[in-house]
BAMAR-611353 format. One line per field, with one value per residue (C-alpha): residue in one letter; x negated, y negated, z. Coordinates in nm, 4 decimals, always signed. Example, Ala and Ser with C-alpha at 12.3 -4.5 7.8 and 13.67 -1.06 7.14 Angstrom:
code: (A;S) $
u: (-1.2300;-1.3670) $
v: (+0.4500;+0.1060) $
w: (+0.7800;+0.7140) $
***
This chain:
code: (X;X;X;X;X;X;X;X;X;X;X;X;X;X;X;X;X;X;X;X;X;X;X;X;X;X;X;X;X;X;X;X;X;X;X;X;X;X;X;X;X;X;X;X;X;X;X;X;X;X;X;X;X;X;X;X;X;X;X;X;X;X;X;X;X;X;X;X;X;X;X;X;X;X;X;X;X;X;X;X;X;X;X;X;X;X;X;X;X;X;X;X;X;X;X;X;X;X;X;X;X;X;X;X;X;X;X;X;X;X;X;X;X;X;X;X;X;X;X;X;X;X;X;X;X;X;X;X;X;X;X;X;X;X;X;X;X;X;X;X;X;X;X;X;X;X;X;X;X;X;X;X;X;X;X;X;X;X;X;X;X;X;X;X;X;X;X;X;X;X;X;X;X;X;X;X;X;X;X;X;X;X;X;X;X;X;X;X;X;X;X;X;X;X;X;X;X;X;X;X;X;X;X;X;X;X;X;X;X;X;X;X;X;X;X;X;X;X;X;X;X;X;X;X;X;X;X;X;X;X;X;X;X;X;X;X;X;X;X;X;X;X;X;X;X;X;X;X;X;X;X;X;X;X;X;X;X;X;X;X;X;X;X;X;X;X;X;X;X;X;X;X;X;X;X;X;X;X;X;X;X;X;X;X;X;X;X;X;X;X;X;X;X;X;X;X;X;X;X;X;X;X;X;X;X;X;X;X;X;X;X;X;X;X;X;X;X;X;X;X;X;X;X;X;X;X;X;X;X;X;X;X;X;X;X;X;X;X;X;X;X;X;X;X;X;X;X;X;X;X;X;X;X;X;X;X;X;X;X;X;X;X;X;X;X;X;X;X;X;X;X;X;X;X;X;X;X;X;X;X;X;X;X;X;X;X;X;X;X;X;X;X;X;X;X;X;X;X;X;X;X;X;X;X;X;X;X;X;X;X;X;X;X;X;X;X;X;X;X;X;X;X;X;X;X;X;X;X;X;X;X;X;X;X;X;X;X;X;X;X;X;X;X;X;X;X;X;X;X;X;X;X;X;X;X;X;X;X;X;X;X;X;X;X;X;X;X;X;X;X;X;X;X;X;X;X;X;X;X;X;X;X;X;X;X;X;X;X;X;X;X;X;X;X;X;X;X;X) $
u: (-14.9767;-14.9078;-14.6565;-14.6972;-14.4423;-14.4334;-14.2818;-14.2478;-14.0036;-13.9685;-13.7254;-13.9345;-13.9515;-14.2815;-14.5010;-14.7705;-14.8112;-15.1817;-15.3191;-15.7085;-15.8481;-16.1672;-16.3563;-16.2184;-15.8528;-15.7844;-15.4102;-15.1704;-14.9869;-14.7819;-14.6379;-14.8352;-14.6875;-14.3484;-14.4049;-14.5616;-14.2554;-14.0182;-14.2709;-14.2239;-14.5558;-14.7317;-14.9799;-15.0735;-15.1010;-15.2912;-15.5608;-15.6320;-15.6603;-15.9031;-15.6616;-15.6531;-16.0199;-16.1510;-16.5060;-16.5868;-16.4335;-16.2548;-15.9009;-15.6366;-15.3101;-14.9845;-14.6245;-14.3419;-14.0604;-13.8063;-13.8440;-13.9228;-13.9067;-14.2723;-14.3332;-14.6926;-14.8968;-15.2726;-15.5221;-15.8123;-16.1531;-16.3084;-16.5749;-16.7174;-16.5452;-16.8492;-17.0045;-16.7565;-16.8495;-16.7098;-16.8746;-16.8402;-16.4360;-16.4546;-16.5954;-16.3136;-16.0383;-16.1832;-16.1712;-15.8550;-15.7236;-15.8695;-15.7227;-15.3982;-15.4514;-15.5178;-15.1727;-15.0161;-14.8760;-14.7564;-14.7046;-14.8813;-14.7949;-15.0946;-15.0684;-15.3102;-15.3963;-15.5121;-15.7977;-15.8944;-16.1849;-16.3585;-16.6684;-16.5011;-16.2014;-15.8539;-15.9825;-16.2830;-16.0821;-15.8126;-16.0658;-16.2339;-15.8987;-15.7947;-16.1185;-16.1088;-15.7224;-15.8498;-16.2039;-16.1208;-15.8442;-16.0906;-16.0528;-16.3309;-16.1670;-16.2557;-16.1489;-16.0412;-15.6783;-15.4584;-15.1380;-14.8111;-14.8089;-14.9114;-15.1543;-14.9929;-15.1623;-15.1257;-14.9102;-14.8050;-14.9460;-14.7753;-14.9415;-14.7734;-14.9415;-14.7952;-15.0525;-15.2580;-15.0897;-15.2339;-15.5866;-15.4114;-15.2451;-15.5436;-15.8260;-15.5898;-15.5599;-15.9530;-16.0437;-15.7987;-15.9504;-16.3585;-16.2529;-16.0792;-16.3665;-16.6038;-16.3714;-16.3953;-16.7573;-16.7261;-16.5509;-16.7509;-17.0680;-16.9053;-16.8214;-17.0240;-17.2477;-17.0404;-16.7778;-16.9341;-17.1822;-17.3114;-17.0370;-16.7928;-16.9454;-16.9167;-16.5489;-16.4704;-16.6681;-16.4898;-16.1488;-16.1965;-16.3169;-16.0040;-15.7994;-15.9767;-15.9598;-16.3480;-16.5499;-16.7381;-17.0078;-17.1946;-17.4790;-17.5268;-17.8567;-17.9173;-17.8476;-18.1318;-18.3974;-18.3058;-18.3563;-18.7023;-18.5494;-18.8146;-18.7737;-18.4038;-18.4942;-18.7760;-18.6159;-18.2921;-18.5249;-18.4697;-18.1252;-17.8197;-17.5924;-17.6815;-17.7751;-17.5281;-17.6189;-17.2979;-17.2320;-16.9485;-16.9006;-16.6863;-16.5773;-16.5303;-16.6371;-16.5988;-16.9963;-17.1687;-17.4417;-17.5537;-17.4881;-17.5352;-17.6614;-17.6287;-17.8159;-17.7255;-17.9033;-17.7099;-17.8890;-17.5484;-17.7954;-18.1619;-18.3601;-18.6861;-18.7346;-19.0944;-19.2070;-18.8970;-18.7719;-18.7607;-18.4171;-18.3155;-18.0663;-18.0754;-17.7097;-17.7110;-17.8965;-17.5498;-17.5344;-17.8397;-17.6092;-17.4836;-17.6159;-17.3910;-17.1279;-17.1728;-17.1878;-16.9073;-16.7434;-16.8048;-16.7266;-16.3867;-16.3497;-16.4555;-16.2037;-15.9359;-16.0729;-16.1717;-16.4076;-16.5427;-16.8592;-17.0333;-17.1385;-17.3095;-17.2957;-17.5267;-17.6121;-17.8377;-17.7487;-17.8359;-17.9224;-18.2975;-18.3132;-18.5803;-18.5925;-18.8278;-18.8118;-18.8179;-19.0963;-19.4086;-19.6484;-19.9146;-19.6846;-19.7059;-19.4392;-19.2917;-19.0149;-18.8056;-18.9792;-19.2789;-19.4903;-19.5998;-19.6061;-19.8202;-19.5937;-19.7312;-19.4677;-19.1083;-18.9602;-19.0127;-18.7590;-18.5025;-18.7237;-18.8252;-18.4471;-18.3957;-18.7213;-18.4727;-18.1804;-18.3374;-18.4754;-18.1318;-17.9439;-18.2365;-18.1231;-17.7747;-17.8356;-17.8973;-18.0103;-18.0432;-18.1109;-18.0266;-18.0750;-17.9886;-18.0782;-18.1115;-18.4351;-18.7221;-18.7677;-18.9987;-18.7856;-18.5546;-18.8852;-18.9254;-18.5573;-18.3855;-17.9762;-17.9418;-18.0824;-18.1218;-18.4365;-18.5197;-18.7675;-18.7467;-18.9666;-18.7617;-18.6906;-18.3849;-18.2161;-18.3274;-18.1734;-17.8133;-17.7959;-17.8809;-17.6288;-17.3804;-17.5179;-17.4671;-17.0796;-17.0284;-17.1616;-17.4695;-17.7971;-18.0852;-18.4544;-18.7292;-19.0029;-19.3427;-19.4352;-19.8345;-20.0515;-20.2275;-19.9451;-19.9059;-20.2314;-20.1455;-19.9353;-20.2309;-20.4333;-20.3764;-20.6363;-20.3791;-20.1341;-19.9850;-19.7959;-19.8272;-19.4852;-19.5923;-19.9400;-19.8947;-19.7542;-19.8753;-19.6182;-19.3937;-19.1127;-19.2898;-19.4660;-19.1295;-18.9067;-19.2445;-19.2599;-18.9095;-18.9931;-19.2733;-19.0388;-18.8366;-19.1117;-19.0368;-18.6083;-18.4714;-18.5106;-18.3967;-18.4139;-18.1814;-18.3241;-17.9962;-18.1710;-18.0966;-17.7851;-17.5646;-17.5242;-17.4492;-17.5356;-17.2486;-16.9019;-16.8942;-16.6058;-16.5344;-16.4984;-16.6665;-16.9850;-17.1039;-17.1192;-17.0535;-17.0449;-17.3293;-17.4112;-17.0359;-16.8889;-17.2762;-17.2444;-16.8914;-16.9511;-17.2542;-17.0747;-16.8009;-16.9737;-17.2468;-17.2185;-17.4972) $
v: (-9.2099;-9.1035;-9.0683;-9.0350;-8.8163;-8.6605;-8.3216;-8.1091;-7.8223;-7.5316;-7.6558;-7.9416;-7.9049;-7.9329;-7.7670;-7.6858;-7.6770;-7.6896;-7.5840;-7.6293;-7.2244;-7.2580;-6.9154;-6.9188;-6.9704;-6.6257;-6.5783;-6.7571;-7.0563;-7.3605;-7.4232;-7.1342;-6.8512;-7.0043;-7.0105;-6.6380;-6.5315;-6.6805;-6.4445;-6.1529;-6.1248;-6.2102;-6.4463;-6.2245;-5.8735;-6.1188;-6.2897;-5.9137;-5.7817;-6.0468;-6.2163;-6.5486;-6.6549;-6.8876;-6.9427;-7.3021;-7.4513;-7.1017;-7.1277;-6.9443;-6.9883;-6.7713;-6.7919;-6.8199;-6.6585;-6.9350;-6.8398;-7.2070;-7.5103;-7.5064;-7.3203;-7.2076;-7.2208;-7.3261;-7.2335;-7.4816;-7.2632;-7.4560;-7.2423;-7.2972;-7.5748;-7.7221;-7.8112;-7.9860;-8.3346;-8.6073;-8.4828;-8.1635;-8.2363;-8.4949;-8.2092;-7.9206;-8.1460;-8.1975;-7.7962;-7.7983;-8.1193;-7.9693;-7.6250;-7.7977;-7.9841;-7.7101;-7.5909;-7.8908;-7.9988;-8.3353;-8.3526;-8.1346;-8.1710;-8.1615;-8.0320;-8.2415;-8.1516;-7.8563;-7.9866;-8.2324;-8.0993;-8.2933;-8.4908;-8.6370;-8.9141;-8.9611;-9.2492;-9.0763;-8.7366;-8.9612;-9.1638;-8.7872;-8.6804;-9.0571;-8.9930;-8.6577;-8.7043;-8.9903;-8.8432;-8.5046;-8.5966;-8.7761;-8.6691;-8.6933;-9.0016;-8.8223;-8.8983;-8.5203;-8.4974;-8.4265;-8.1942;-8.3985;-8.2264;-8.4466;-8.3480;-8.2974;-8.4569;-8.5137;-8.8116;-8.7943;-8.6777;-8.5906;-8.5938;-8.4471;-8.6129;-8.6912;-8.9012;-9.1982;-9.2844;-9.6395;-9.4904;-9.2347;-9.4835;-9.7066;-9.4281;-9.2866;-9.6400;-9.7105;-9.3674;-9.3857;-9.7538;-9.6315;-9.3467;-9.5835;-9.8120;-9.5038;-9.3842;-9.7025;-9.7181;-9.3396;-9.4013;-9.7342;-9.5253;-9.1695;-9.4385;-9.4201;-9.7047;-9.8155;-9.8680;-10.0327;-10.2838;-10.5830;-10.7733;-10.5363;-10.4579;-10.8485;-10.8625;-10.5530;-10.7811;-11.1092;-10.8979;-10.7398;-11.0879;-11.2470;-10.9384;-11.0308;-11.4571;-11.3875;-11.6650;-11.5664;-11.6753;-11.5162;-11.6724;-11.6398;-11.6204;-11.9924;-12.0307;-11.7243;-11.9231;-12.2563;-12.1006;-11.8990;-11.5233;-11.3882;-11.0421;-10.9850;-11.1870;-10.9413;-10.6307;-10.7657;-10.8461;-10.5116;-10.5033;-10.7167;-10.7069;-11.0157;-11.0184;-11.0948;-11.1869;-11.1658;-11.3043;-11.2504;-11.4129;-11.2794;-11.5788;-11.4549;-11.7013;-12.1198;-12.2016;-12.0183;-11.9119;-11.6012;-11.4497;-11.0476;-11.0022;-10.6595;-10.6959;-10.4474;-10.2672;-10.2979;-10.1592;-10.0112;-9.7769;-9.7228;-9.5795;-9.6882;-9.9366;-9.8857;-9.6532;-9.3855;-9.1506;-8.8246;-8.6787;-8.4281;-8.5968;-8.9193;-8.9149;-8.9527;-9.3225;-9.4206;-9.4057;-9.6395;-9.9101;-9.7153;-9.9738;-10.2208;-9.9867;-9.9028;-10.2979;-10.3658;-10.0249;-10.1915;-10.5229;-10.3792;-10.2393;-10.5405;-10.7651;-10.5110;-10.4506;-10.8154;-10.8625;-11.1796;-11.1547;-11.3600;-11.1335;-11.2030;-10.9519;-11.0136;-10.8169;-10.8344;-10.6697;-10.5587;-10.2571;-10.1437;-10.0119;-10.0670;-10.3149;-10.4997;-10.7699;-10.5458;-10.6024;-10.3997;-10.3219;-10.4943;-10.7813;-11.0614;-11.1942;-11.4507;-11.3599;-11.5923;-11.5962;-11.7983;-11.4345;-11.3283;-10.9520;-10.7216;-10.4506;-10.1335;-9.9463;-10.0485;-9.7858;-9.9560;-10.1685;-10.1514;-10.3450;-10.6241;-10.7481;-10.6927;-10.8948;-11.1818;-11.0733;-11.0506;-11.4302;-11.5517;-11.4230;-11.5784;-11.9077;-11.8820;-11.8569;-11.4956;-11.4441;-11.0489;-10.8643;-10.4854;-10.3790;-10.0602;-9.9007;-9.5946;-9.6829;-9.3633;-9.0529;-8.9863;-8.9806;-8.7335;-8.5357;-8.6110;-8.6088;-8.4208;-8.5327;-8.4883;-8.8343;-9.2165;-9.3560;-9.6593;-9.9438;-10.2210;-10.5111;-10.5799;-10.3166;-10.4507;-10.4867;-10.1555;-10.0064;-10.1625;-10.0484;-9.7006;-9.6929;-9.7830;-9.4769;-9.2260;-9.3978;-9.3246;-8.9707;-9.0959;-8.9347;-9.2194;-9.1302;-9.3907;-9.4146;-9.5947;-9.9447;-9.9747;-10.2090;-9.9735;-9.9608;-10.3274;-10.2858;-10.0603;-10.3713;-10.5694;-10.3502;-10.5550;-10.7570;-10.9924;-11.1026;-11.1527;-10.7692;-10.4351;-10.3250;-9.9684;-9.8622;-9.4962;-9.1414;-9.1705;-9.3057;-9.4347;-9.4468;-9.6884;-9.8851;-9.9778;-10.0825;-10.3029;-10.4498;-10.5834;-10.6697;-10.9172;-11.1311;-11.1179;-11.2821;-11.2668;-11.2183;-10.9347;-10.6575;-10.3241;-10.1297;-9.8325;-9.5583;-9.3685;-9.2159;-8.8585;-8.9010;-9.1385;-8.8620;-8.5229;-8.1843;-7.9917;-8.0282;-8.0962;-8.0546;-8.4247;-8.4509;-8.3493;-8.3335;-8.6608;-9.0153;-8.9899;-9.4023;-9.3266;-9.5666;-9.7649;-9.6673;-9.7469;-10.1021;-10.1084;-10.0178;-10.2277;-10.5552;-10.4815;-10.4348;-10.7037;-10.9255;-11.2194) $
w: (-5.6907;-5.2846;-5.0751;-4.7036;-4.5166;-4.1956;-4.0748;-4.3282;-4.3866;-4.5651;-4.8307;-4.9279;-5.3393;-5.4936;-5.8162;-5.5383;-5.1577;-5.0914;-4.7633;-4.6927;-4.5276;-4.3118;-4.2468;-3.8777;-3.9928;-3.9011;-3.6920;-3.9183;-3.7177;-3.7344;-4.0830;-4.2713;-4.0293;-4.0972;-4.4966;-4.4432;-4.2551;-4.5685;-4.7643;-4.5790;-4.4842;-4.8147;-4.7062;-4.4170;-4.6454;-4.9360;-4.7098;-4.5799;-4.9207;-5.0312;-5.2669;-5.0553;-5.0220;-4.7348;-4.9182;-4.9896;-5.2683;-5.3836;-5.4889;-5.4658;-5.6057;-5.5029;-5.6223;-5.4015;-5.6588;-5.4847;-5.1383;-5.0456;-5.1933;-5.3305;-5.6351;-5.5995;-5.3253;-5.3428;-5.0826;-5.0639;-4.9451;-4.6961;-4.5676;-4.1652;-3.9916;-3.8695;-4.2547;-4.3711;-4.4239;-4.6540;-5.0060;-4.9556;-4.8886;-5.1890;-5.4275;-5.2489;-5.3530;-5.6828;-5.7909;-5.6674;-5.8564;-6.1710;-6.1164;-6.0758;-6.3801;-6.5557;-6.4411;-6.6434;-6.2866;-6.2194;-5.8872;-5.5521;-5.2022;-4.9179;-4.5697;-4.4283;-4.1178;-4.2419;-4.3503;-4.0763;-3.8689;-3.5722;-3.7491;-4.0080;-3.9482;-4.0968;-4.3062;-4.4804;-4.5363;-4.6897;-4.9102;-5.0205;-5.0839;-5.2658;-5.5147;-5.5982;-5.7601;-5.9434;-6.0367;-6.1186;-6.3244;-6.5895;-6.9329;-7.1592;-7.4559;-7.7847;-8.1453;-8.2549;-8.4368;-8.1466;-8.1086;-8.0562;-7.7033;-7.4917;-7.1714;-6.8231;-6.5769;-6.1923;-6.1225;-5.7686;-5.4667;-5.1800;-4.8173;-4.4851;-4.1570;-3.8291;-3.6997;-3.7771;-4.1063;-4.1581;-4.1910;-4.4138;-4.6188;-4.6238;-4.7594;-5.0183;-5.1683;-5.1464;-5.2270;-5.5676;-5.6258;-5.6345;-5.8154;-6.0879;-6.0920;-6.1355;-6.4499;-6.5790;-6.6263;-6.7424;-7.0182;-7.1506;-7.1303;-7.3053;-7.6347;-7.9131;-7.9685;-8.2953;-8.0919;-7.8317;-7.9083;-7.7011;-7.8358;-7.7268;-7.4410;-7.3225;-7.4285;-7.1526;-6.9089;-6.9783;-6.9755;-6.6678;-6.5258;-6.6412;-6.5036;-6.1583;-6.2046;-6.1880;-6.3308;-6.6178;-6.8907;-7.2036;-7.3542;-7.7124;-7.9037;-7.9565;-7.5303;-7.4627;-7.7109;-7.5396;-7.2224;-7.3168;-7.2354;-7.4227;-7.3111;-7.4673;-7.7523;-7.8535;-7.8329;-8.0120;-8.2926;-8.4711;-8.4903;-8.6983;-8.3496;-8.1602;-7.8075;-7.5269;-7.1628;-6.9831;-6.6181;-6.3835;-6.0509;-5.7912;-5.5085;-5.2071;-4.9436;-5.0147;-5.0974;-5.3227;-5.0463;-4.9773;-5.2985;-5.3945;-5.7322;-6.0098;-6.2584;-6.4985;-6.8606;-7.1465;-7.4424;-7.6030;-7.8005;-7.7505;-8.0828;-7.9117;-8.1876;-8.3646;-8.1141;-8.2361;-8.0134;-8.1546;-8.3030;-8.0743;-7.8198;-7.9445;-7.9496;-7.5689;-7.6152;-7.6386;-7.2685;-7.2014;-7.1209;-6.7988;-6.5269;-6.6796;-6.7036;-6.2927;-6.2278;-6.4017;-6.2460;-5.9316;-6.0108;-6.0757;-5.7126;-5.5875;-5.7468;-5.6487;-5.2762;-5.2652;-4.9789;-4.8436;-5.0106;-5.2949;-5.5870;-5.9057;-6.1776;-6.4592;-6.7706;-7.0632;-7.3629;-7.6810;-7.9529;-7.9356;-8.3053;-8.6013;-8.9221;-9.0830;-8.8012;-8.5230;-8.1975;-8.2417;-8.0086;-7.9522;-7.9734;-7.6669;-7.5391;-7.2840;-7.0002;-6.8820;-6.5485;-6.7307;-6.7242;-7.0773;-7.1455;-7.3737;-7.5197;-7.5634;-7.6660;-7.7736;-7.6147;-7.2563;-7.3404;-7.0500;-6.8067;-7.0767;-7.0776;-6.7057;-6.6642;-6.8009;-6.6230;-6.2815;-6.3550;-6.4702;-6.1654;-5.9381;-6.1386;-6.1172;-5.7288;-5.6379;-5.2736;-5.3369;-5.6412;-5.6962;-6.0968;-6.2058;-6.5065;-6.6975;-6.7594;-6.7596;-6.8250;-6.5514;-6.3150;-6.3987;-6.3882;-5.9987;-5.8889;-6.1770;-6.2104;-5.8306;-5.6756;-5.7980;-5.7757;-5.5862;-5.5524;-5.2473;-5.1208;-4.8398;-4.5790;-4.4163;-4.7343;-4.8520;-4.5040;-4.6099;-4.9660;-4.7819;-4.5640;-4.7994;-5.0080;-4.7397;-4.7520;-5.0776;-5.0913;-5.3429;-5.3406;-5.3594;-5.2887;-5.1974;-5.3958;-5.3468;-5.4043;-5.2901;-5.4242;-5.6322;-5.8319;-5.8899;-6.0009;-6.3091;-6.4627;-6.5092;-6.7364;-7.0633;-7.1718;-7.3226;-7.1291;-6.7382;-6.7421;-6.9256;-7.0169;-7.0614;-6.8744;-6.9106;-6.8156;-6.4772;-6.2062;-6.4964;-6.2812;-6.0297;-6.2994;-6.4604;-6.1776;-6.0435;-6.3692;-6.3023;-5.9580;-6.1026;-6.2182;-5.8781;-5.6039;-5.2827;-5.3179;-5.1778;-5.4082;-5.5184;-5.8284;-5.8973;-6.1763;-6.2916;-6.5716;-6.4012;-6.2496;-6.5201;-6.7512;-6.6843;-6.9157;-6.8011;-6.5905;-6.2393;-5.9677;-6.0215;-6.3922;-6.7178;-6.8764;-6.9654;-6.8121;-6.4344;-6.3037;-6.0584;-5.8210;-5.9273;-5.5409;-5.3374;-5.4983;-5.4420;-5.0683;-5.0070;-5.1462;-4.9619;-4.6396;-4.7165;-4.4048;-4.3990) $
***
């Protein structure tokens, strides 16, 4: 996909030079006067004009007519110097890799340098740079009769730098490896649920694990009823796909210690079983399997990066639908963990098979626990599609993951876990937990019901239900499923040091 080179000159062929403008660009220097000059004074009469725009992420695109050896030019809008910071230069490259998509281009050639600014190193500019080609470049996998023309998309990347080119070389290759791992889980959420169900869904995991030399297990029905995962078991009840709880394990020191766990929801299509959702959107309930799409997303980086970390990916799956057999509410039932559970409405369904996934990965040795799941409504109410969720009981944990967020250029927003809240669990008069006590804090109530079955291991639990599927387009690929959280996991496992 790149190329590093270093000095570049004029007669350098290429589809399209691009050249990153901040607002204070203003005399025209180094390589851009010389390209100007070969112009006759194009670029110079053009930015004056208005033609070549310096505003953040405006492009502008300007043919050479064979003057040099680039065909088009493209002017990258950076805005002030002082602002630019890693996502912002992620999401710059990534309306430029689509406009040059949308060009049918194969190949572009970057002037680096003239994007580097003070605050942000060669490494992360690289890595922005390394993502946006490989994010931007998604293409939604439909099933429409297509033309015999096939599309043209960017192949090769050129970059010009004269300095520091193992950190150059080094965050193109990572950068192009999370955004990979992030398509990946894109394009197992964006199937339809007939074409992805739980047994499907566990033959992508045991590939990929193969693909890796990952270990790798998935327990059928008859295992989950041996083992008492009451939680999966109910909510498979109403459908004729059987269940699947699929485990990967990722080696990466001698002993088995220390181990990082994902647990990840796989409900390949959520109906809300007895209690029905209603009709409008319900298409999009093919995407509530998109936390085990991100863990095996990141699970994918991981085996390519592979860091000297233990890590434990684990994932319950299954259809929430509606039969004769299906679980109704009122119905009690008993969670691996030992805990039994009143369920008040079958729509709360996410957390009753991570209840058995958390419980599972604590058996199979987990030492810390982060689930993710697109698992309420409520809070794409607080945070809308802009920030993940999160619940911790452990604040040095919690501080990591965080860290690694900020890395990966991932919103995440605390929210509280006070006693109170606990509290709300144990309203039924029937059982240990309340799978569904209400409107009120439903966001909080869900991810502590999973946290009841964790004790006192290192915890966190990752809502995506607002930021794993998007309503429209975004500079880094289309509308649809967009692998949150895929590069924060990726990040934290690979910095996970204990």
């Amino acid at each position: 996909m790149f190329t590093i080179q270093s000095n570049y000159q004029l007669k350098e062929e290429t589809e399209a030079l691009i050249i990153g403008l901040f607002n204070e660009s203003k005399p025209l220097k180094g390589v851009i006067k010389e390209i100007d000059d070969a112009l006759d004074g194009a670029i110079r009469d053009l930015m004056r004009d208005g033609d070549i725009k310096k505003g953040y992420k405006e492009i502008s695109s300007v043919h050479t007519f064979h003057k040099i050896g680039a065909k088009r030019l493209y002017f990258v809008g950076l805005g002030k110097r002082e602002k630019l910071t890693f996502m912002k230069a992620r999401d710059a490259f990534g309306a430029l890799v689509k406009q040059v998509n949308r060009a049918r281009l194969e190949q572009m050639t970057v002037l680096f340098d003239t994007f580097m600014v003070e605050e942000l190193s060669v490494y992360d500019l690289a890595r922005a740079l390394g993502e946006a080609c490989s994010l931007a470049s998604y293409q939604l996998i439909d099933y429409k009769q297509k033309e015999n023309r096939p599309d043209a998309m960017l192949r090769h990347v050129s970059v010009f730098f004269n300095n520091e080119e193992v950190a150059l070389k080094e965050g193109l290759e990572v950068g192009y490896t999370f955004g990979e791992g992030t398509n990946f889980t894109r394009s197992l959420v964006n199937r339809p649920g007939n074409l992805l169900t739980p047994t499907d869904l566990a033959a992508e995991a045991v590939e990929l694990a193969k693909q890796y030399g990952m270990e790798y297990e998935v327990l059928e029905k008859e295992d989950m009823e041996r083992l008492g995962m009451g939680g999966i078991l109910a909510v498979n009840q109403g459908s004729d796909q059987p269940p699947k709880m699929i485990v990967l394990k990722y080696r990466g020191k001698e002993k088995w210690e220390d181990v990082l766990s994902f647990v990840g929801k796989g409900i390949t299509f959520d109906a809300g079983g007895i209690s029905l959702k209603p009709a409008k959107g319900m298409e999009e309930m093919k995407s509530d399997m998109g936390g085990a799409a991100s863990v095996l997303g990141a699970m994918k980086i991981i085996g390519e990066l592979k860091p000297d970390v233990n890590v434990l990916a684990v994932i319950p799956s299954t259809e929430n639908l509606i039969n004769g057999s299906a679980l109704k509410p009122g119905d009690v039932i008993t969670a691996l963990s030992g805990k039994t559970i009143e369920v008040k409405n079958t729509d709360a369904e996410g957390r009753l098979i991570l209840a058995d996934g958390v419980a599972y990965a604590k058996q199979l040795g987990a030492d810390y626990i982060v689930d993710i799941a697109t698992l309420t409504g409520a809070v794409m109410v607080a945070l809308g599609d802009v920030a993940t969720g999160a619940i911790t009981n452990n604040e040095t944990f919690f501080e990591t993951f965080l860290e690694a967020a900020v890395d990966a250029g991932e919103y995440v927003w605390r929210l509280p876990a006070f006693e109170p809240y606990y509290d709300l669990l144990k309203t039924s008069d029937m059982a240990d937990l309340n799978n569904s006590p209400g409107r009120l804090a439903g966001s909080i109530t869900a991810g502590l019901f999973i946290g009841a079955h964790i004790e006192n291991t290192p915890w966190i639990h990752l809502d995506i239900a607002g930021t794993a599927y998007g309503s429209k387009a975004s500079d880094l690929g289309p509308k649809g499923a967009t692998g949150a959280m895929v590069r924060t996991l990726a990040i934290l496992a690979e910095q996970f040091k204990k």
